[in-house]
Biopython code that builds the backbone (N, CA, C, O; Angstrom):
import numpy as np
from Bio.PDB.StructureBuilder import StructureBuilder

atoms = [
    (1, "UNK", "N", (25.844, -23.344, -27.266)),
    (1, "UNK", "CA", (26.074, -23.390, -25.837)),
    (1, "UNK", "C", (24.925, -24.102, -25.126)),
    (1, "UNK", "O", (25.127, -24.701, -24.070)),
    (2, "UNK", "N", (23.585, -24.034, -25.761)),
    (2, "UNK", "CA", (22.712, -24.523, -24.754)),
    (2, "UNK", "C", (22.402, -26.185, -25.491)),
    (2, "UNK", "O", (21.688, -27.026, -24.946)),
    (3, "UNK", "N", (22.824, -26.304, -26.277)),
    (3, "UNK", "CA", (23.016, -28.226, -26.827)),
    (3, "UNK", "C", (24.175, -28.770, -25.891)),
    (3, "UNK", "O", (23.988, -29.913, -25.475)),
    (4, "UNK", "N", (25.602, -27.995, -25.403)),
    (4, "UNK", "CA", (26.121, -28.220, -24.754)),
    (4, "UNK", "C", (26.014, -28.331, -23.488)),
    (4, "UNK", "O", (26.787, -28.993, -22.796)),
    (5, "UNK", "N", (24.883, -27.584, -23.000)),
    (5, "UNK", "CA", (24.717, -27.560, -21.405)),
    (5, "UNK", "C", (24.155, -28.997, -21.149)),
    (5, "UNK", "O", (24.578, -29.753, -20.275)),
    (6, "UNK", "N", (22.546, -29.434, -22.548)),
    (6, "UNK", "CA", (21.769, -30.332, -21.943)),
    (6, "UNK", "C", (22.159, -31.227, -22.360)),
    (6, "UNK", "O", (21.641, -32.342, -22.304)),
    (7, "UNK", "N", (23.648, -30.775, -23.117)),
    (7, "UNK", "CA", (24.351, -32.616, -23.111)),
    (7, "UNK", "C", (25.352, -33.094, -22.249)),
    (7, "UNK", "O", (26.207, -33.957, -22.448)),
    (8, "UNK", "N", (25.068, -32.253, -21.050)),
    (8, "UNK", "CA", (26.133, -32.062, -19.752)),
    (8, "UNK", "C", (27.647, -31.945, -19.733)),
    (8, "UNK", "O", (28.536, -32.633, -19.232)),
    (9, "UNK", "N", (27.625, -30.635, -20.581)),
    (9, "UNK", "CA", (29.058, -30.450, -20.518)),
    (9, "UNK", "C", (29.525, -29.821, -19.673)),
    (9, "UNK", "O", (30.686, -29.931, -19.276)),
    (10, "UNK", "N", (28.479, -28.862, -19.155)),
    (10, "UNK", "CA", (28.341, -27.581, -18.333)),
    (10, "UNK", "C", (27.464, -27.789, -16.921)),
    (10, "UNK", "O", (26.417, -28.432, -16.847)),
    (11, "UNK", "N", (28.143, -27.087, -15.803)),
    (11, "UNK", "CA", (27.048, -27.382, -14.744)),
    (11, "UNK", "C", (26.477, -26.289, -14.504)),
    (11, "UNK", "O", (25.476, -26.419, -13.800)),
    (12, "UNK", "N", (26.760, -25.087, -14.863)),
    (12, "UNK", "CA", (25.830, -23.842, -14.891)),
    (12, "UNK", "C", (25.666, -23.296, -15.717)),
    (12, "UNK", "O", (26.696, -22.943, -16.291)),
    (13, "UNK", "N", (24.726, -22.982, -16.161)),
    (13, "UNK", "CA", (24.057, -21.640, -17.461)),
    (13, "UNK", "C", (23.998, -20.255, -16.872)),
    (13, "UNK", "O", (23.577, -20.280, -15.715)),
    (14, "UNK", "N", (24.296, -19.048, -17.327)),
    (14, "UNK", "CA", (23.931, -18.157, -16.514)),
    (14, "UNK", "C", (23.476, -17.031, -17.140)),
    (14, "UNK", "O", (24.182, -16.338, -17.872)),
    (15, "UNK", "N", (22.165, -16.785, -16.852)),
    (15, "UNK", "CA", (21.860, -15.908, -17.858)),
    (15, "UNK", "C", (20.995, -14.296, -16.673)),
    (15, "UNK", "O", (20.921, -14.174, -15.451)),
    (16, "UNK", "N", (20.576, -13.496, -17.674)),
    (16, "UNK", "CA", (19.714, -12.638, -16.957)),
    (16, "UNK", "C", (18.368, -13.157, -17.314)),
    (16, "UNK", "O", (18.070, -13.835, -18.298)),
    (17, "UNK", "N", (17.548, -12.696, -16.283)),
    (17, "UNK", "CA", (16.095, -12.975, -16.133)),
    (17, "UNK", "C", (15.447, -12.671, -17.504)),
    (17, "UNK", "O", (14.885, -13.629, -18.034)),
    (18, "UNK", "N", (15.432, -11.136, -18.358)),
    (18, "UNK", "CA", (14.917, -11.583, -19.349)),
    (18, "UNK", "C", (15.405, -11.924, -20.810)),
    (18, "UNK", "O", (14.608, -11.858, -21.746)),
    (19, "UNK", "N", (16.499, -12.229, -20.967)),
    (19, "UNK", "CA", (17.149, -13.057, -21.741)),
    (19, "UNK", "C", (17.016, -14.759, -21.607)),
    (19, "UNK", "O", (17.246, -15.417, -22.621)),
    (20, "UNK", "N", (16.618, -15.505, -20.264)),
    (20, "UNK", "CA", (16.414, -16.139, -20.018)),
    (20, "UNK", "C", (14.540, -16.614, -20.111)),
    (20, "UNK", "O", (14.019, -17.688, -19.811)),
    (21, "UNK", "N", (14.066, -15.673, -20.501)),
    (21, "UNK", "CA", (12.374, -15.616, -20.160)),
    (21, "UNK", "C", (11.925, -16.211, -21.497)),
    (21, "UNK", "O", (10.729, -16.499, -21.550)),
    (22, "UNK", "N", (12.898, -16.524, -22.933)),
    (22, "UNK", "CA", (12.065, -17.034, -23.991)),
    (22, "UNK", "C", (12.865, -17.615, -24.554)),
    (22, "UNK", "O", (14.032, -17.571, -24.164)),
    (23, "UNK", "N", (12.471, -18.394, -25.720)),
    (23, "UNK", "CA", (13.102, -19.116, -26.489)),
    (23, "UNK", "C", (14.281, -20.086, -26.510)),
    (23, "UNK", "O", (14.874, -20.401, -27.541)),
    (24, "UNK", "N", (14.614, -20.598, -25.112)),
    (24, "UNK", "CA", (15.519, -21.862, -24.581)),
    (24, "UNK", "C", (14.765, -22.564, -24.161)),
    (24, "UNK", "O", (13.711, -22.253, -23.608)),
    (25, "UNK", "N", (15.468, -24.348, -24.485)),
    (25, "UNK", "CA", (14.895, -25.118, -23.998)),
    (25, "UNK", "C", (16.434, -25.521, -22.689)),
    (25, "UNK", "O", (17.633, -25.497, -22.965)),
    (26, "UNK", "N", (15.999, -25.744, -21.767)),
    (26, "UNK", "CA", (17.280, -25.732, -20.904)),
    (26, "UNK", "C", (17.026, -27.041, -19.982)),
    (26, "UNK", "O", (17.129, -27.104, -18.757)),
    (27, "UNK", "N", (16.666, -28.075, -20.890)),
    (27, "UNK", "CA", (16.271, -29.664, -20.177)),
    (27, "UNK", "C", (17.305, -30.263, -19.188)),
    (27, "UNK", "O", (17.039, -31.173, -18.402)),
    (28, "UNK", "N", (18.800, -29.516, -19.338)),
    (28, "UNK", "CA", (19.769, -30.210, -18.790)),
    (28, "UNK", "C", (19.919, -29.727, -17.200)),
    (28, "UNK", "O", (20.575, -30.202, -16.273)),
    (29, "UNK", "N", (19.058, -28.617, -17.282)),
    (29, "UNK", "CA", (19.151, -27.985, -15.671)),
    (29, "UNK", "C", (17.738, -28.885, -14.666)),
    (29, "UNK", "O", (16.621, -29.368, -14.849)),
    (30, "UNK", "N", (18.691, -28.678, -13.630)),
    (30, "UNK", "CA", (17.532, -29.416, -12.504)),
    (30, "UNK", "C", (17.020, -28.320, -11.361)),
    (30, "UNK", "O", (15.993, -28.331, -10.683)),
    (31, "UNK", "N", (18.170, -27.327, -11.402)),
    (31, "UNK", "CA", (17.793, -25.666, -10.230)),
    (31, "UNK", "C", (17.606, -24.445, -11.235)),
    (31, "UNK", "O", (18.619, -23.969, -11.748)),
    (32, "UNK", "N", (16.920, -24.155, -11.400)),
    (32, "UNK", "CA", (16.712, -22.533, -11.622)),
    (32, "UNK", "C", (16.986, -21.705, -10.377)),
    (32, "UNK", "O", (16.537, -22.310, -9.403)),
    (33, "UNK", "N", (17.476, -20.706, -10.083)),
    (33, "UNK", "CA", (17.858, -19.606, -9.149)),
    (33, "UNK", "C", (17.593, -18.196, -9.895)),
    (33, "UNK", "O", (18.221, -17.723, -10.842)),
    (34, "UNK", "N", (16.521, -17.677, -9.221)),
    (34, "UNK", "CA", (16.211, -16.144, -9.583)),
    (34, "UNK", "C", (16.344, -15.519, -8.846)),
    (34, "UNK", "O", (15.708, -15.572, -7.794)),
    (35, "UNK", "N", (17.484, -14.437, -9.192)),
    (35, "UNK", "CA", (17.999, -13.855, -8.231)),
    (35, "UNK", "C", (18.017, -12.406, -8.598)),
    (35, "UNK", "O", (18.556, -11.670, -7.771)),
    (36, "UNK", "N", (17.439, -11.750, -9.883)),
    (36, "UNK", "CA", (16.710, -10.556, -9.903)),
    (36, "UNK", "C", (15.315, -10.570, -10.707)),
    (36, "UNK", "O", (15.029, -10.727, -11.894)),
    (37, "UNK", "N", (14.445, -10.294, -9.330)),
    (37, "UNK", "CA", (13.393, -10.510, -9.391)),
    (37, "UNK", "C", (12.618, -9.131, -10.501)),
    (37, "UNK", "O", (12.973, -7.971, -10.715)),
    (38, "UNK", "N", (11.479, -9.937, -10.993)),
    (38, "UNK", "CA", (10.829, -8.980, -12.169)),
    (38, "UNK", "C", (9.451, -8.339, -11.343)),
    (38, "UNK", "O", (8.798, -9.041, -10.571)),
    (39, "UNK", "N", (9.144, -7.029, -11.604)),
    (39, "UNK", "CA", (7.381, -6.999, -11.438)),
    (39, "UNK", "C", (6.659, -7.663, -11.877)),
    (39, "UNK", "O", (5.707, -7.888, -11.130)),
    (40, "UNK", "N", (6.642, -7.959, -12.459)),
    (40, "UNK", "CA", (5.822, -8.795, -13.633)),
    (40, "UNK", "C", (6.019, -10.483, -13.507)),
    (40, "UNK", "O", (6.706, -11.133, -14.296)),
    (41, "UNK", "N", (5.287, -11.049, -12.371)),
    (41, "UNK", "CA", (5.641, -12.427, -12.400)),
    (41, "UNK", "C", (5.507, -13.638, -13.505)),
    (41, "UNK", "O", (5.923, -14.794, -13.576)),
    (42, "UNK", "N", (4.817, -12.888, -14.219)),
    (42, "UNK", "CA", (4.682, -13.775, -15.791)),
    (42, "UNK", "C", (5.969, -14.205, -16.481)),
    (42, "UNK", "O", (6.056, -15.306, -17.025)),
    (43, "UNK", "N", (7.492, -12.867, -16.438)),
    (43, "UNK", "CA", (7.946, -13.098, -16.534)),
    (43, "UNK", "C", (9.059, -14.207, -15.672)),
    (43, "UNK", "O", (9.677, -14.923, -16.461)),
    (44, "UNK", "N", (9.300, -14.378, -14.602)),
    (44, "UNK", "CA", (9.604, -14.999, -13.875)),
    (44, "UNK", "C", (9.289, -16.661, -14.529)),
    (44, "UNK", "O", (9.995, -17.560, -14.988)),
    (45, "UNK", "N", (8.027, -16.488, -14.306)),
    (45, "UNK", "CA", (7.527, -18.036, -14.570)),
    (45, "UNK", "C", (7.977, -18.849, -15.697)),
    (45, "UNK", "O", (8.205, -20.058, -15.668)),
    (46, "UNK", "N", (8.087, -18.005, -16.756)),
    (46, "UNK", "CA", (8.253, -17.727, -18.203)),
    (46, "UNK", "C", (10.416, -18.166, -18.034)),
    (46, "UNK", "O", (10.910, -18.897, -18.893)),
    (47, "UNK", "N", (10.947, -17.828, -17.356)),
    (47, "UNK", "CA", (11.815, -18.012, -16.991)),
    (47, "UNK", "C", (12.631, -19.446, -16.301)),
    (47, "UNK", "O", (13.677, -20.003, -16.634)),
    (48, "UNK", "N", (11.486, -19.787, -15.036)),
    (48, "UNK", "CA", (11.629, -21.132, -14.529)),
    (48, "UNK", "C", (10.897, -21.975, -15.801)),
    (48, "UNK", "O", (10.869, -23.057, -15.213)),
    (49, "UNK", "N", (10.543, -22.146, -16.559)),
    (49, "UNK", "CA", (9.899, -22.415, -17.669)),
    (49, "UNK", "C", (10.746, -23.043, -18.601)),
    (49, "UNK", "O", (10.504, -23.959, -19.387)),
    (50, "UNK", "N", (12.011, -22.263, -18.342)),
    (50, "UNK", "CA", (13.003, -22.790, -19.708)),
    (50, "UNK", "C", (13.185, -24.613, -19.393)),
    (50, "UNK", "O", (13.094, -25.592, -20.135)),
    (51, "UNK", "N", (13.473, -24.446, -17.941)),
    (51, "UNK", "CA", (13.833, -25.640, -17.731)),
    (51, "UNK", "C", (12.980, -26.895, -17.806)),
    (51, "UNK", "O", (13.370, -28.035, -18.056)),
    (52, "UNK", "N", (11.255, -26.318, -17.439)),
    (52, "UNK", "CA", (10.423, -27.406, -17.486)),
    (52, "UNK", "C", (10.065, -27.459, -19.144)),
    (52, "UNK", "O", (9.382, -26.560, -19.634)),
    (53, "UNK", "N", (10.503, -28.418, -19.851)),
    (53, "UNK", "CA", (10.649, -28.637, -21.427)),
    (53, "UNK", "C", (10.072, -30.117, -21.538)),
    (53, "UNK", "O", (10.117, -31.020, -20.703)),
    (54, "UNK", "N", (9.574, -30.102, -22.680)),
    (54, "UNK", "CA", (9.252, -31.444, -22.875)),
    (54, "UNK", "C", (10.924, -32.435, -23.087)),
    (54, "UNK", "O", (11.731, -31.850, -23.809)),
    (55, "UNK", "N", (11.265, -33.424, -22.672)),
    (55, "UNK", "CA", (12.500, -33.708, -22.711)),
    (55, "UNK", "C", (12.801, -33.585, -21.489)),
    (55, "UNK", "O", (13.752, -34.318, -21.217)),
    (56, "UNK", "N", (12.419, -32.975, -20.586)),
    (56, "UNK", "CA", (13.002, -32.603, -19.309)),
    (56, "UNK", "C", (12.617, -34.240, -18.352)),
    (56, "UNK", "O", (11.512, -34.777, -18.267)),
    (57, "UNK", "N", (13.942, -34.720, -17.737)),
    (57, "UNK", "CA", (14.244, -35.722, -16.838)),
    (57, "UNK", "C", (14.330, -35.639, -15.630)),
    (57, "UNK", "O", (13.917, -36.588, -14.962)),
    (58, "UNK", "N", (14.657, -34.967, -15.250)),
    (58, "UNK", "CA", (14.853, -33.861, -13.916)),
    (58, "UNK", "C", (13.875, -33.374, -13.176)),
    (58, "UNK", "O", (12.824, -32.918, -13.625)),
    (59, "UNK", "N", (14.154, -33.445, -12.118)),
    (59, "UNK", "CA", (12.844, -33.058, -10.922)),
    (59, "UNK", "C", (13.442, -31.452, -10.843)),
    (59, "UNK", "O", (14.574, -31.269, -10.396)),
    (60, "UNK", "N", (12.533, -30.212, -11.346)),
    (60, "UNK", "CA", (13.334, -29.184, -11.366)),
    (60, "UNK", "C", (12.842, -28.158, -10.174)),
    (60, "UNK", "O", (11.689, -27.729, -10.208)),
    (61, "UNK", "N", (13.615, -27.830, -9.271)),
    (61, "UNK", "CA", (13.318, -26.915, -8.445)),
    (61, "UNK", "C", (13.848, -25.342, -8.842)),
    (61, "UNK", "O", (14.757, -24.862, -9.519)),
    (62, "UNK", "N", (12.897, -24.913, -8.135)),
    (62, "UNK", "CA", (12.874, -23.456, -8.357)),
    (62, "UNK", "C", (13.343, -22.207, -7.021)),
    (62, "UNK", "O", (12.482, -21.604, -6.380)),
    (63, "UNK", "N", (14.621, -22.041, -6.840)),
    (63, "UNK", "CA", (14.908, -20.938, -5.531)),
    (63, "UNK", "C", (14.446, -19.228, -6.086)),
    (63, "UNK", "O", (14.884, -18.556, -7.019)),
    (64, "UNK", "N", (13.952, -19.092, -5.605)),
    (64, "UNK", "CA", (13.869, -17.527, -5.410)),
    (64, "UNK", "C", (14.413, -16.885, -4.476)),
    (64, "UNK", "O", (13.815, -16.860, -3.400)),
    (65, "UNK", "N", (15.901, -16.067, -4.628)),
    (65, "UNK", "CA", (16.628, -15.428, -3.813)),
    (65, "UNK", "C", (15.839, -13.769, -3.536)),
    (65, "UNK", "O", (15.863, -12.928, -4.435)),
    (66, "UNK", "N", (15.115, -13.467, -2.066)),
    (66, "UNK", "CA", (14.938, -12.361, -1.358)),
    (66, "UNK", "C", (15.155, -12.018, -0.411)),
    (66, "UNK", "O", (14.882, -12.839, 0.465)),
    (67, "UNK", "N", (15.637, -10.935, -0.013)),
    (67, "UNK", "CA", (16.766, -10.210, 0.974)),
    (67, "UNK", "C", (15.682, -9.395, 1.753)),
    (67, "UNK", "O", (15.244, -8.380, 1.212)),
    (68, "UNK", "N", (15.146, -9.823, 3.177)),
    (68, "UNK", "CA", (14.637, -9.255, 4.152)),
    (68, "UNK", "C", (14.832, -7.768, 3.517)),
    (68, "UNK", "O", (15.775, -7.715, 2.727)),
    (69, "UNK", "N", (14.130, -6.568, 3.710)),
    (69, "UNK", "CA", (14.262, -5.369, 3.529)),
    (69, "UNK", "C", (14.653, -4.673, 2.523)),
    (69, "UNK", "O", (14.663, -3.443, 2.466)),
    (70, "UNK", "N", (15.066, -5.599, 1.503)),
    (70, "UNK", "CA", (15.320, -4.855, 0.384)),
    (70, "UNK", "C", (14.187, -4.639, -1.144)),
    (70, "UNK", "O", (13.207, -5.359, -1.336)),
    (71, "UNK", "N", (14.458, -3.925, -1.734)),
    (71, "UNK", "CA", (13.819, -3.832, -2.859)),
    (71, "UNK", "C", (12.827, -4.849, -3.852)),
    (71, "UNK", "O", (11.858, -4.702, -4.597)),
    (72, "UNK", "N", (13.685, -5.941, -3.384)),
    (72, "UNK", "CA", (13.005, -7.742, -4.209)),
    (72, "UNK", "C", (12.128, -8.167, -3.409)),
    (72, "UNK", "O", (11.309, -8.993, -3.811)),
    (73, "UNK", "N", (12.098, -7.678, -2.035)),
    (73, "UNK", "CA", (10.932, -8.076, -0.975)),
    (73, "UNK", "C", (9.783, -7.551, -1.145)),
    (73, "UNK", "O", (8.794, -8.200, -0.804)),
    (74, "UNK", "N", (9.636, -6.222, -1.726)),
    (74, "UNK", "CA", (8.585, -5.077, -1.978)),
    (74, "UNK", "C", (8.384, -5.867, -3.418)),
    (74, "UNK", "O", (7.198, -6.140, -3.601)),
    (75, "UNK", "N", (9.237, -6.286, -4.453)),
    (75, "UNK", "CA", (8.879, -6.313, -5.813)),
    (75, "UNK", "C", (8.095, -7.957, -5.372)),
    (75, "UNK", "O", (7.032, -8.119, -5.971)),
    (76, "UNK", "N", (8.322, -8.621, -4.839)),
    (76, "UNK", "CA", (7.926, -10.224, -4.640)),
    (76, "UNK", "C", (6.322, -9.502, -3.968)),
    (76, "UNK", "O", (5.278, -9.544, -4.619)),
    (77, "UNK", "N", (6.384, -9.133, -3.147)),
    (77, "UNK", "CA", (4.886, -8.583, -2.556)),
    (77, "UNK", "C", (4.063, -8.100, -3.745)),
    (77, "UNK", "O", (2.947, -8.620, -3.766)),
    (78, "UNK", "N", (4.299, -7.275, -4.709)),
    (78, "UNK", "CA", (3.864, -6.609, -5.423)),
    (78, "UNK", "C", (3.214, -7.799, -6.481)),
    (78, "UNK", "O", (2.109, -7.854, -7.021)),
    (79, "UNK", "N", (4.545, -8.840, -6.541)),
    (79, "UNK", "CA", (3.951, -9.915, -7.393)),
    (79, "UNK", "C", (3.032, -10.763, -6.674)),
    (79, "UNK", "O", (2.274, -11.275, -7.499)),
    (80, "UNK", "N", (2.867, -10.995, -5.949)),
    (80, "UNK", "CA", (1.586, -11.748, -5.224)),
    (80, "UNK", "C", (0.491, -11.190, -5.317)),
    (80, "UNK", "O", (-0.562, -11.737, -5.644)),
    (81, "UNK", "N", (0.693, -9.750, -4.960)),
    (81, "UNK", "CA", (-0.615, -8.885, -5.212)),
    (81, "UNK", "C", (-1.122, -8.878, -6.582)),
    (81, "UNK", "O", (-2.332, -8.980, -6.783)),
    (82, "UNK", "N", (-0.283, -8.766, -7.537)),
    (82, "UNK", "CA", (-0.850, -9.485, -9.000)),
    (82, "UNK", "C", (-1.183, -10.446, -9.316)),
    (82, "UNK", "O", (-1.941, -10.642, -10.266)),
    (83, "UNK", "N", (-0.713, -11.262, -8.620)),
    (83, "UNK", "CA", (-1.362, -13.195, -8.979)),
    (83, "UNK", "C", (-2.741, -12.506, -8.686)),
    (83, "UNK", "O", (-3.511, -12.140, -9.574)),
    (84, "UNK", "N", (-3.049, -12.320, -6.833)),
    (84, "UNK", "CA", (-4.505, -12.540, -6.824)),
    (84, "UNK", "C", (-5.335, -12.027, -7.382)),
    (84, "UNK", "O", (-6.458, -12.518, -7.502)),
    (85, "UNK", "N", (-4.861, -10.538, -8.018)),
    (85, "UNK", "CA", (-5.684, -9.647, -8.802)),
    (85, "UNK", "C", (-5.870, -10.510, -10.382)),
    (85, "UNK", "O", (-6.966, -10.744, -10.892)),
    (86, "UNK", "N", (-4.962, -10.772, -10.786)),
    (86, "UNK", "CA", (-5.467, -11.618, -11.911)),
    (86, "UNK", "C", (-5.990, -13.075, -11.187)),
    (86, "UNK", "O", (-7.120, -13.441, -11.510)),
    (87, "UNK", "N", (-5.694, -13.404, -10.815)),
    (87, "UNK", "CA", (-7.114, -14.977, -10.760)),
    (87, "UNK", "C", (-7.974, -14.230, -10.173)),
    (87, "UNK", "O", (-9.065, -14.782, -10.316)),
    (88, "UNK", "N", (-8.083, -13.296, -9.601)),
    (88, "UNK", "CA", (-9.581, -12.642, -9.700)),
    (88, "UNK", "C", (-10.166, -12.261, -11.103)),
    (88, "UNK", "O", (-11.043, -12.958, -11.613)),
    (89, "UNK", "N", (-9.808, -11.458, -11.545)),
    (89, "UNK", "CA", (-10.508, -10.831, -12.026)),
    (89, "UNK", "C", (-10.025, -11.404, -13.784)),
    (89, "UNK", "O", (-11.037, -11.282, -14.474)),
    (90, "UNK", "N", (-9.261, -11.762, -14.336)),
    (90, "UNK", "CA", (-8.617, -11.969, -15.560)),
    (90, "UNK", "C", (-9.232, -13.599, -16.007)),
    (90, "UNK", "O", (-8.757, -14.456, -15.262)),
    (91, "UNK", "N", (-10.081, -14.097, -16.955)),
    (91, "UNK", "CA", (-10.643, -15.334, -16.797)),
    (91, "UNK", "C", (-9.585, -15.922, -17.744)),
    (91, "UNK", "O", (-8.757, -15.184, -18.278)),
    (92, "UNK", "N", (-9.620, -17.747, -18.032)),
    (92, "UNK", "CA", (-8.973, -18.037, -18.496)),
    (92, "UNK", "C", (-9.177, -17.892, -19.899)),
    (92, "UNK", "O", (-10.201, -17.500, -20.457)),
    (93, "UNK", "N", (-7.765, -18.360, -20.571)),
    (93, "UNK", "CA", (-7.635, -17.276, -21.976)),
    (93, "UNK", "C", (-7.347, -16.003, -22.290)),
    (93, "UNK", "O", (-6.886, -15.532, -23.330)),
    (94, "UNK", "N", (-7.825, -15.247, -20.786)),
    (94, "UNK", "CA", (-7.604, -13.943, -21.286)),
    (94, "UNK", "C", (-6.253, -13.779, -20.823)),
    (94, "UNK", "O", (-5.675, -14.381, -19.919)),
    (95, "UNK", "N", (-5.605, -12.346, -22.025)),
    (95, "UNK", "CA", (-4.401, -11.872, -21.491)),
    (95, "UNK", "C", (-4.511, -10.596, -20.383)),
    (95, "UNK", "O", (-5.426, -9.774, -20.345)),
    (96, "UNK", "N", (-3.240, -10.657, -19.421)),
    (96, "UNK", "CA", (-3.189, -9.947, -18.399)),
    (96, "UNK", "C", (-2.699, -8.715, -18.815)),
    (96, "UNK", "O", (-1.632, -8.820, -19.421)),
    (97, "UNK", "N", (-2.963, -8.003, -18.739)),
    (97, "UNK", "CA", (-2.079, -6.643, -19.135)),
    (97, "UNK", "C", (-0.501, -6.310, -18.202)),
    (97, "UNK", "O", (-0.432, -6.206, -16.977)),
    (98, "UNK", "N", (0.499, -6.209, -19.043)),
    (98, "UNK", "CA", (1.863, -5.946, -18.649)),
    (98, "UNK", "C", (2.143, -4.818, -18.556)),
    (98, "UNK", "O", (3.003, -4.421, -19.343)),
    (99, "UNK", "N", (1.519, -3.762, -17.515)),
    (99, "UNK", "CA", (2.296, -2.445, -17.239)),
    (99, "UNK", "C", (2.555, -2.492, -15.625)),
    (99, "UNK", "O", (2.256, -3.481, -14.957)),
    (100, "UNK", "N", (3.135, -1.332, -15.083)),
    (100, "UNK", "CA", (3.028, -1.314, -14.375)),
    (100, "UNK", "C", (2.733, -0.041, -13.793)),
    (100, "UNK", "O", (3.433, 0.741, -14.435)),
    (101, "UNK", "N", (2.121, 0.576, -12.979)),
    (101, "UNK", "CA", (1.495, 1.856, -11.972)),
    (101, "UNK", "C", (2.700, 3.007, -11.580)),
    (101, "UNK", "O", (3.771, 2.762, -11.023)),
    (102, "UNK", "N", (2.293, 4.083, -11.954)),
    (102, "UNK", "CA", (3.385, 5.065, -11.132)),
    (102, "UNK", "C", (2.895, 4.778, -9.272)),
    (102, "UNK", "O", (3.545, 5.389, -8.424)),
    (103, "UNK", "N", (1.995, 4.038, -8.923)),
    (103, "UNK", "CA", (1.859, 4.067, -7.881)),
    (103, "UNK", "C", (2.432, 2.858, -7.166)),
    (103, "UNK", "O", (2.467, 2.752, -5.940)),
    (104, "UNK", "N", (2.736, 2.241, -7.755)),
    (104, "UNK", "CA", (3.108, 0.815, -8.133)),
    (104, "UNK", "C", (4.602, 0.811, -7.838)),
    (104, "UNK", "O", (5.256, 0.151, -7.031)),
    (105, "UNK", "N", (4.875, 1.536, -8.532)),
    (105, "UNK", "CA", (6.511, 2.173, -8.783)),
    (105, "UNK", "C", (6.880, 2.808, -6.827)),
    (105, "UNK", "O", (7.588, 2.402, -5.905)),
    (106, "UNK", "N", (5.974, 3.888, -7.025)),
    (106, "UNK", "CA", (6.186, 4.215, -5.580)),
    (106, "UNK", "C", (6.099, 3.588, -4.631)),
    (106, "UNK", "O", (6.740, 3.896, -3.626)),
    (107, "UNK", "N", (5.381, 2.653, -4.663)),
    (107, "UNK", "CA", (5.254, 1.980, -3.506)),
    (107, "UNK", "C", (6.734, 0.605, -3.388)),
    (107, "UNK", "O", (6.950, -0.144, -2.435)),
    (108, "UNK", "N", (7.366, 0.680, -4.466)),
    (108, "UNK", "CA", (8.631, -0.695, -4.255)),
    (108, "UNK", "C", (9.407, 0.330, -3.720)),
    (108, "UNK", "O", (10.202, -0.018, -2.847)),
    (109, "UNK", "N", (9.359, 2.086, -4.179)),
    (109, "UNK", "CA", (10.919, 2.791, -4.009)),
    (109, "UNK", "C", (10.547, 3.428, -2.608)),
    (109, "UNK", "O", (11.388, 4.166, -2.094)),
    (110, "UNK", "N", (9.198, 3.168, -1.870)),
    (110, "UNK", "CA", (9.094, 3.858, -0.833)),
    (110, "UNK", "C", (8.934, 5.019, -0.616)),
    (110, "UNK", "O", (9.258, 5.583, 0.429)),
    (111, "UNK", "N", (8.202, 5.737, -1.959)),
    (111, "UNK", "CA", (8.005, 7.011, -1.906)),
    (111, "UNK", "C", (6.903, 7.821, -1.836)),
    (111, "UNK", "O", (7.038, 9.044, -1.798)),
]
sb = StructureBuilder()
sb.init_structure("model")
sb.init_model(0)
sb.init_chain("A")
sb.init_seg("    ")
for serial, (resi, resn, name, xyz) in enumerate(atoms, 1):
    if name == "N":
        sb.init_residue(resn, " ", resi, " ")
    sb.init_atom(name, np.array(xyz, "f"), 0.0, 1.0, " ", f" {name:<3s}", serial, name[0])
structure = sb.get_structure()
């Protein structure tokens, strides 16, 4: 299916975020659309990723779908607050640690 996409048979791929986060090369796409957002923006990236491939021809843009007030607005905040905490503090080479906080937690569910 995915030799078929980037030999344009197909105009959409559709996958979930982390099924989509490894092991495709997806050269034939030019939009990525993430539309359930992860805590963990590594994964995300890791995701818009499929498409930027060596092979890739395509100027590839990246939408991130978030809904004023809802849940993906708190999880997108949460991911910013991790970028800066890691380029603070995480040097290059090093790995970031992938958990996430019961406080962390509370604070997307508002509790």
């Amino acid at each position: 299916m995915v030799d078929q996409f980037n030999q344009g048979e197909g105009d959409v791929f559709l996958l979930s975020l982390k099924a989509g986060n490894t092991g495709l090369n997806l050269t034939g796409a030019d939009t990525v659309i993430l539309y359930d957002l992860w805590w963990n923006p590594a994964v995300e990236e890791q995701a818009a990723g499929r498409a930027h491939r060596m092979g890739q021809k395509n100027v590839v843009q990246v939408i991130r779908l978030i809904t004023q007030g809802t849940i993906e607005e708190k999880i997108y905040e949460l991911q910013q607050n991790k970028k800066e905490l890691i380029e603070t503090v995480i040097q290059p080479g090093d790995q970031a640690i992938s958990t996430i906080t019961e406080q962390e937690i509370r604070a997307i569910l508002n509790i």
